[in-house]
C-alpha positions in Angstrom: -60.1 83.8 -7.6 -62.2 81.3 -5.3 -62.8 77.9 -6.9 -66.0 77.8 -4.8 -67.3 80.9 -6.3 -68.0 80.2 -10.4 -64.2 81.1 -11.5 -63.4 82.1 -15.1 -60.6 81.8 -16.9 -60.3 85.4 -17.0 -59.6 85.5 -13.2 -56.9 83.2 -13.9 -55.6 85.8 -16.6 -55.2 88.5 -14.2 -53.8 86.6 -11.8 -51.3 85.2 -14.0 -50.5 88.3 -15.5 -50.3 90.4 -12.5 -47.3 88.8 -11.2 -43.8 89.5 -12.5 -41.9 85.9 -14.2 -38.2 87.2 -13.9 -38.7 88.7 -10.2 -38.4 85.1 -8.7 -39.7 81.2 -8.7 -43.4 81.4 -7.6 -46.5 78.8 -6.1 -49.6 78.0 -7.4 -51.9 77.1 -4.5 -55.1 76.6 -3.1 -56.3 77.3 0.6 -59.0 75.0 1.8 -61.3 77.6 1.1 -60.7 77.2 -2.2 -59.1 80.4 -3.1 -56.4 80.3 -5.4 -53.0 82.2 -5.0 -49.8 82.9 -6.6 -46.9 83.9 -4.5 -43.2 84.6 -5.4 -41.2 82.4 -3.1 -39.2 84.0 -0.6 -35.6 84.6 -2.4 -34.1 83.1 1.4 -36.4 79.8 1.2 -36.8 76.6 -0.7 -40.1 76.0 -2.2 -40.6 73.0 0.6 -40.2 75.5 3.5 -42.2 78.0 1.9 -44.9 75.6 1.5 -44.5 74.4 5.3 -44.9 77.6 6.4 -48.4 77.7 4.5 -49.5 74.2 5.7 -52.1 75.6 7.9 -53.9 76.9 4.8 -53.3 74.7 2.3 -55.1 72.2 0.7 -52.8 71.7 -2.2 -50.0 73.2 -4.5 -49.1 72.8 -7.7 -45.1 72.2 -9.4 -43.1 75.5 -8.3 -42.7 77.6 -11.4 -39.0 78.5 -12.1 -37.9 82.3 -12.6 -37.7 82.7 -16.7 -40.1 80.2 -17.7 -43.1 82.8 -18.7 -45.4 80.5 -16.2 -46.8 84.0 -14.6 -46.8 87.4 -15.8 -48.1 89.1 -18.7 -46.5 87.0 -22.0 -47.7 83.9 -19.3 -51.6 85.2 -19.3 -51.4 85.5 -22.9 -50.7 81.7 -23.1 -54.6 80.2 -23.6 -53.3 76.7 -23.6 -51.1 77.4 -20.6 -54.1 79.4 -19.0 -56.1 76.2 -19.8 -54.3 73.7 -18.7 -53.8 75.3 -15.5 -57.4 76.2 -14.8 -58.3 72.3 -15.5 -55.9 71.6 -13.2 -57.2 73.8 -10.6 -60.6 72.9 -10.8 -60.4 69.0 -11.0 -57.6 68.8 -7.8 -59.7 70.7 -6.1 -62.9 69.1 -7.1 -61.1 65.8 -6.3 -60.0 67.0 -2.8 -56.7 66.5 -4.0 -54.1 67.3 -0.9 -50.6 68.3 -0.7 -48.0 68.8 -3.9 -49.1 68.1 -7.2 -46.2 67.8 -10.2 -48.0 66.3 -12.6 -51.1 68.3 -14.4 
């Protein structure tokens, strides 16, 4: 999913729902190119480190999901006010030119 390229929603479905909630705490972020990704956090980082080592690429991230909380993964995707909350989220920081950690959206 590129937020330069016309997203949907249902991009944001199938990214949500291909990643797997109880497997680990994962990031929400967006590379200055605008595409958006969702990566489980190394199990041997903190979220902080793991977000230094993507500083290079990064224009922002959003609060780290916790393990458990059905913020990704299948029941996640089937969410449509979670799905849309985050998609407004993700368009309007990046429309902004928001920069670095985001924890409130």
């Amino acid at each position: 999913m590129n937020l330069k390229q016309n997203p949907t929603k249902e991009q944001l479905i199938s990214l949500i729902a291909s990643k797997n909630d109880k497997a680990g705490y994962h990031m929400i972020w967006v590379s200055f190119d605008g595409d958006v990704s969702i990566d489980m956090i190394p199990h041997d980082m903190l979220p902080n480190g793991f977000a230094k080592s993507l500083e290079d690429r990064m224009q922002f991230r959003l609060e780290t999901m916790q393990v458990g909380n059905d913020y990704v993964g299948p029941h996640a995707a089937k969410d449509l006010a979670w799905v849309d909350r985050l998609y407004t989220a993700l368009l309007k920081n990046y429309e902004s030119g928001a920069k670095g950690y985001i924890d409130r959206f």
